[in-house]
C-alpha positions in Angstrom: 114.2 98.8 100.5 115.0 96.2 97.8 112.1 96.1 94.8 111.8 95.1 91.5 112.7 97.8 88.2 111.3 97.6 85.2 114.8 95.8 83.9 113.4 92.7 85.4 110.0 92.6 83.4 111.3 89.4 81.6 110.5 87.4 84.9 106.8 87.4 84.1 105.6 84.4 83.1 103.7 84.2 79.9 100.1 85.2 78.9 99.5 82.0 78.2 101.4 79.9 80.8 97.9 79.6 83.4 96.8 80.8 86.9 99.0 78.1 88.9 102.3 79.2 87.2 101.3 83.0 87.9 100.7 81.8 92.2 104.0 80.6 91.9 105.5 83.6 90.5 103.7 85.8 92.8 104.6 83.6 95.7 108.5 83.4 94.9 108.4 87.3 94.2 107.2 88.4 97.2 108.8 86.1 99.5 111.8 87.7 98.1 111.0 91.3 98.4 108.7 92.1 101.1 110.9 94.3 103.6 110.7 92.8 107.0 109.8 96.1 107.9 106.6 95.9 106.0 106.1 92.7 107.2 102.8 92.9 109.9 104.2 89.5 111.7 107.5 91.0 112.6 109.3 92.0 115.2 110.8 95.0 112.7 107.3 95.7 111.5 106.7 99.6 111.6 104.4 101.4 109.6 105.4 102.2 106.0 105.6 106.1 105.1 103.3 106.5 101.8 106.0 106.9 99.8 107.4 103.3 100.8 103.8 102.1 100.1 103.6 104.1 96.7 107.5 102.2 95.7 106.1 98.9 97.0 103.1 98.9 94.9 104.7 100.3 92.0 107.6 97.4 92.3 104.6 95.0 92.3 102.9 96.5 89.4 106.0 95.5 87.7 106.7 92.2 88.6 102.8 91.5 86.8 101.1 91.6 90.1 98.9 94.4 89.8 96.6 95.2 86.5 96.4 92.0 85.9 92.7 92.1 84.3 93.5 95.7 82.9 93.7 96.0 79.2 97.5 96.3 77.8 96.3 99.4 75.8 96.0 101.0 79.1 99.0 99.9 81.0 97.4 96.4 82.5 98.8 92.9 82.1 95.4 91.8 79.8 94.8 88.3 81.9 91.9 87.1 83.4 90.1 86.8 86.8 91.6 83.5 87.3 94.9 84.9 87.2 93.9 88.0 89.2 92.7 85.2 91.7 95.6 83.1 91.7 97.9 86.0 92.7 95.3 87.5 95.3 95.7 84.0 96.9 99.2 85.0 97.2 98.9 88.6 98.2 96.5 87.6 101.0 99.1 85.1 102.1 101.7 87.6 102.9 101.1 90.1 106.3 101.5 93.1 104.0 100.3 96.5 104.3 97.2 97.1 102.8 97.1 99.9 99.2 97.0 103.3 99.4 95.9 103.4 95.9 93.1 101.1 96.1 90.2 103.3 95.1 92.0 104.2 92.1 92.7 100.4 91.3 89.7 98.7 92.7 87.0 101.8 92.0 88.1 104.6 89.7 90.1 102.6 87.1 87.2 100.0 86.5 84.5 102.4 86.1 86.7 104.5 83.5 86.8 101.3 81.4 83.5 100.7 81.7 81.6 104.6 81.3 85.4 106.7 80.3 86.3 108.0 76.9 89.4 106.8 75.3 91.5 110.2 76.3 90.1 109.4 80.2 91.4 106.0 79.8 94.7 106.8 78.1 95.3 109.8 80.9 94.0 108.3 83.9 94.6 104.3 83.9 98.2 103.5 83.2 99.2 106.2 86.1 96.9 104.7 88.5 98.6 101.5 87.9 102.2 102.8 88.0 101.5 104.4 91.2 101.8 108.3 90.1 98.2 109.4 91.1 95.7 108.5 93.9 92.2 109.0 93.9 89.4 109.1 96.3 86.2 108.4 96.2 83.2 111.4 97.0 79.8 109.1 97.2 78.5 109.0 101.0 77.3 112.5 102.4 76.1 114.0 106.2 72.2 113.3 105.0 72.4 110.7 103.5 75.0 107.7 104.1 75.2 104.7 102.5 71.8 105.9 100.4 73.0 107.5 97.0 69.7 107.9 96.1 69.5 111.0 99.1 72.0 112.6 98.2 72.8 116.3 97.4 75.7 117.4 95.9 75.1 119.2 93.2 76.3 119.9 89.5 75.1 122.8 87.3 76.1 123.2 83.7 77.1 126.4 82.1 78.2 125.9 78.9 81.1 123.8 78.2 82.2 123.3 81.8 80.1 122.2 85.6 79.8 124.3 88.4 79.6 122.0 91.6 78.3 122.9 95.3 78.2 119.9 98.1 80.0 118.4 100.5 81.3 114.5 100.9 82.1 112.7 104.2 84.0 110.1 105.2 86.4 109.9 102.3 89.0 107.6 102.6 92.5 109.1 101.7 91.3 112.8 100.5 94.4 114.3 101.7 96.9 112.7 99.8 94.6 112.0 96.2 95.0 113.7 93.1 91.3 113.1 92.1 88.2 112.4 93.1 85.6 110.3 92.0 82.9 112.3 92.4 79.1 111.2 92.2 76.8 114.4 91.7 73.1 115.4 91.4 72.1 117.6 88.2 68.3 117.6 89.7 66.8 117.4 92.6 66.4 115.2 95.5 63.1 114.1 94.5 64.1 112.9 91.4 66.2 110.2 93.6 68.5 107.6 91.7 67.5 109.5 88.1 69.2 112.7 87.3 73.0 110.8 88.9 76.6 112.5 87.2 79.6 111.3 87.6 83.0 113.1 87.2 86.9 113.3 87.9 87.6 115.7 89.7 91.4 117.3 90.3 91.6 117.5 94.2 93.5 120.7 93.4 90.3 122.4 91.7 89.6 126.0 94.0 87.0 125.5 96.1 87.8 122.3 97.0 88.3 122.2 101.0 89.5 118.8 103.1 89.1 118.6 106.7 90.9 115.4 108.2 88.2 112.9 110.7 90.3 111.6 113.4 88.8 108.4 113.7 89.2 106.2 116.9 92.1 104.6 116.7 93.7 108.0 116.5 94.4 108.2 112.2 93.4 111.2 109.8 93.0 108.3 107.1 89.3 109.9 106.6 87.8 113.8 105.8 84.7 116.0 105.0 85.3 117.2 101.7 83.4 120.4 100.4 82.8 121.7 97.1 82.2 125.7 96.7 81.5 126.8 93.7 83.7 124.4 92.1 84.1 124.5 87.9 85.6 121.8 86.1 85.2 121.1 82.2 82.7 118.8 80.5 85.9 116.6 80.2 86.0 115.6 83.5 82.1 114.0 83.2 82.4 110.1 83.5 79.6 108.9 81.1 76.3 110.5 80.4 74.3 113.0 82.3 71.6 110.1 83.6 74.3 107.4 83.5 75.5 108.3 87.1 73.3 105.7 89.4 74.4 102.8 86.7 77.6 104.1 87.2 77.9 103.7 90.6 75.4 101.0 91.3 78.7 98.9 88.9 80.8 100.7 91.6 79.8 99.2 94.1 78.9 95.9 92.7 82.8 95.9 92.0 83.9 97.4 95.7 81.1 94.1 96.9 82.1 91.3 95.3 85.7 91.5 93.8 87.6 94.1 95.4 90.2 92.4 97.4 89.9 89.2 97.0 92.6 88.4 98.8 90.5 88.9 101.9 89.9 85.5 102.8 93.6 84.2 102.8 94.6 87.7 104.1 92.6 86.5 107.3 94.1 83.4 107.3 97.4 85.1 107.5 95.9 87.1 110.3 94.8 84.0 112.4 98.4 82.1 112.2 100.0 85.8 113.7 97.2 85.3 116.1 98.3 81.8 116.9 102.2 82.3 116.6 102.1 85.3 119.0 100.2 82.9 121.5 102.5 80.2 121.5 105.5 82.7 122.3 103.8 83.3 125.5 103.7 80.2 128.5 100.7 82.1 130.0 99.0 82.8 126.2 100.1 79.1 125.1 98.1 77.8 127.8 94.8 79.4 126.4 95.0 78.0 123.2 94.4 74.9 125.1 91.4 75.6 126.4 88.3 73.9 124.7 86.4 77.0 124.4 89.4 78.8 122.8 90.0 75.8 120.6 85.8 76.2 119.5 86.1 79.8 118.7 89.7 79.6 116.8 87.5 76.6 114.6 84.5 78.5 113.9 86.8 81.6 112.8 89.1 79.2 110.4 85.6 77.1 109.1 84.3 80.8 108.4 87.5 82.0 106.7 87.3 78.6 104.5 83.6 79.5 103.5 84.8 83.0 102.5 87.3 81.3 100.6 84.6 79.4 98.8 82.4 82.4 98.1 84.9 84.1 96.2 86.1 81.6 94.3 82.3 80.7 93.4 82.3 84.3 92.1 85.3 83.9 89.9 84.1 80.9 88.4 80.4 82.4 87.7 82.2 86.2 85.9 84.3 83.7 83.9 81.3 81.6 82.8 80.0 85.6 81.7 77.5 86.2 84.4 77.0 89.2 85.6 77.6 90.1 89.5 74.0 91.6 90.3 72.9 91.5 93.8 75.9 88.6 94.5 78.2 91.5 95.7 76.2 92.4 99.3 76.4 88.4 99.7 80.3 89.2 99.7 80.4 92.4 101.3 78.4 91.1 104.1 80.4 87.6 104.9 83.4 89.5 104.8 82.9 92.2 107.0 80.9 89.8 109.8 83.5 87.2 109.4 86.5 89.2 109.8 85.1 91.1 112.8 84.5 88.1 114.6 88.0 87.0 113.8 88.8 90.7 115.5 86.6 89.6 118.5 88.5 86.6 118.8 91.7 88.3 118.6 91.1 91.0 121.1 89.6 88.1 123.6 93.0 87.0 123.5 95.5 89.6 123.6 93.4 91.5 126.8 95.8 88.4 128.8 99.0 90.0 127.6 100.8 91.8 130.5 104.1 93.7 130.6 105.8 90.5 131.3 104.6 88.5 128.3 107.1 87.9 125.3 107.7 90.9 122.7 106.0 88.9 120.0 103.0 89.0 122.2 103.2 92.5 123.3 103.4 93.5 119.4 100.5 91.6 118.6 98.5 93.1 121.2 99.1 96.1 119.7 98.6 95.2 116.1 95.2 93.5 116.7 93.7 96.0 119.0 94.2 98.7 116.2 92.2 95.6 113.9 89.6 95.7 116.2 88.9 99.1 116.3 89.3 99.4 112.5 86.7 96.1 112.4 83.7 97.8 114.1 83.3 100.0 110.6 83.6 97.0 108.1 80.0 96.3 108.4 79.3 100.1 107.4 81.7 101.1 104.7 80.6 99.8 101.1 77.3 99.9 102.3 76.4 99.0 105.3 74.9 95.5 107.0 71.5 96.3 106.7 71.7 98.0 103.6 72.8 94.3 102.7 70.5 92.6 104.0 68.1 94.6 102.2 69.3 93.8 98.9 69.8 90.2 99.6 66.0 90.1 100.6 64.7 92.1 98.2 66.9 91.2 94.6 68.3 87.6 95.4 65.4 85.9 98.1 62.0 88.7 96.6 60.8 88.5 99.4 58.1 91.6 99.1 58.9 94.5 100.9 56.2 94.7 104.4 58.9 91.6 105.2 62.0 93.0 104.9 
């Protein structure tokens, strides 16, 4: 696998030199040094072992493609969203695996700047950037889903250090992370969104227990996590005893409306595979054709263009200082419908493959089935649809509650 070193740091452009010079960089780089193998669209494609992920990432991290926003101080490139923007465009553009770090870059490392001390931000943010630790994140529990405000887990101070009893479920990458972002309760469950801790938590810490969820399409990528009787130091406490639901309300404000923003062209990407694996098929070619096919592949693209326009709306409003707010579940839920219609499009499609149809076909088939399947829970991680919709109604529309 070819990727960039450190030696070749020079090739970034300048602080100064503007988002469109920094698309262009990140357009040339990775044309040049995605491994076909990596590449979803190919007839090599196979899927990356995590430590080909973890050297990809890190290679893109140096070229300036990751961190951008991050503060030098802590390992980032100190640019701004219009540059992070500029280069999403470009990573969305490519069929490229998805992160296996993005909870520590899109979740953990954010709400260290905002709620860490200096020592967590020294220790913890330049190696989530560099790719030497992974982190997951512990919010949703059995009782209580996408509603922080039910849940359980509990923390217990003893002096200078915690004592922590719970468990956490559907935790994306547990297995391989080093910590855990781990949101707590120090009362009861009464006392609902007050009475919220936040910590980093070392996944090797006794009593910790991970128990792999095989999920439909037959990956381990989730797990129940328990805490028994687990003690970690007062150092591990992100922010202030009562400064938990804050904490994680800018969590997911984050994981809502500018997490990923290369979505959008990422889907894009998605619908030309779509389309190219068609036309490589007489029998597939011939559907695309069809006016009710050509309807559906419209309303997907005019869908993805909207997307498109959302985020770049929420660039432009951050950069002008405002804050993000109720804005995110306007984001979270466009993106999940849109892209699982996209999937229902897809999988409309490739049921026509047969044995016979060409081996760009037959690897699509395979590809976007697994999309599908993975699609259904996009309108449930991050908060779910109608937790959405509730928000929307309630904080951007205030429309009173015996309506919503």
């Amino acid at each position: 696998m070819h990727i960039e070193t450190r030696d070749q740091l020079a090739a970034i452009p300048d602080p100064a030199a503007g988002p469109e010079v920094y698309r262009q960089h990140a357009r040339q780089w990775l044309r040049a040094n995605l491994p076909d193998h990596m590449r979803a669209d190919s007839l090599d494609y196979r899927t990356p072992t995590l430590e080909e992920s973890r050297a990809w990432e890190a290679a893109m991290y140096h070229a300036g493609l990751a961190g951008m926003t991050w503060p030098t101080a802590y390992g980032g490139h100190g640019l701004t969203l219009r540059e992070h923007l500029a280069v999403n465009k470009e990573i969305g553009a490519q069929p490229m695996p998805e992160s296996v770090s993005s909870i520590g870059k899109e979740l953990a490392g954010p709400i260290i700047m905002t709620v860490g001390t200096e020592a967590q931000k020294e220790a913890f943010l330049p190696a989530i950037l560099a790719m030497r630790e992974y982190w997951c994140q512990g919010f949703s529990e059995p009782d209580a889903g996408s509603d922080l405000a039910r849940l359980r887990t509990r923390a217990v101070q003893e002096g200078g250090h915690w004592r922590i009893n719970g468990q956490k479920i559907w935790t994306s990458g547990a297995a391989k992370a080093h910590y855990c972002l781990l949101l707590t309760r120090t009362g009861t469950v009464a006392d609902k969104h007050r009475g919220l801790l936040m910590f980093a938590v070392p996944m090797n810490t006794p009593g910790i227990r991970v128990v792999p969820i095989k999920s439909i399409d037959g990956k381990e990528s989730f797990a129940e996590v328990f805490f028994d009787d687990v003690v970690v130091p007062d150092s591990a406490r992100l922010g202030a005893p009562d400064e938990g639901w804050n904490a994680a309300i800018r969590v997911l404000s984050i994981e809502r409306a500018t997490n990923r923003m290369y979505r959008p062209w990422r889907f894009e990407c998605e619908l030309r595979h779509l389309v190219s694996a068609c036309k490589s098929d007489a029998q597939l070619a011939r559907l695309l054709d069809d006016g009710y096919t050509q309807r559906r592949v419209g309303d997907v693209a005019c869908e993805i263009d909207a997307l498109k326009g959302l985020v770049e709306t929420t660039v432009s409003r951050l950069m002008a200082g405002e804050s993000i707010g109720a804005r995110g579940s306007l984001t979270k839920l466009y993106w999940s419908e849109c892209h699982q219609a996209f999937a229902g499009l897809a999988l409309s499609l490739m049921s026509h493959v047969t044995p016979h149809s060409s081996l760009q076909a037959r690897r699509a088939r395979k590809a976007f089935s697994t999309a599908y399947l993975f699609s259904r829970a996009e309108t449930i991680y991050a908060g779910t649809s109608e937790v959405q919709l509730d928000v929307i109604a309630q904080r951007i529309l205030n429309l009173p509650k015996d309506l919503t």
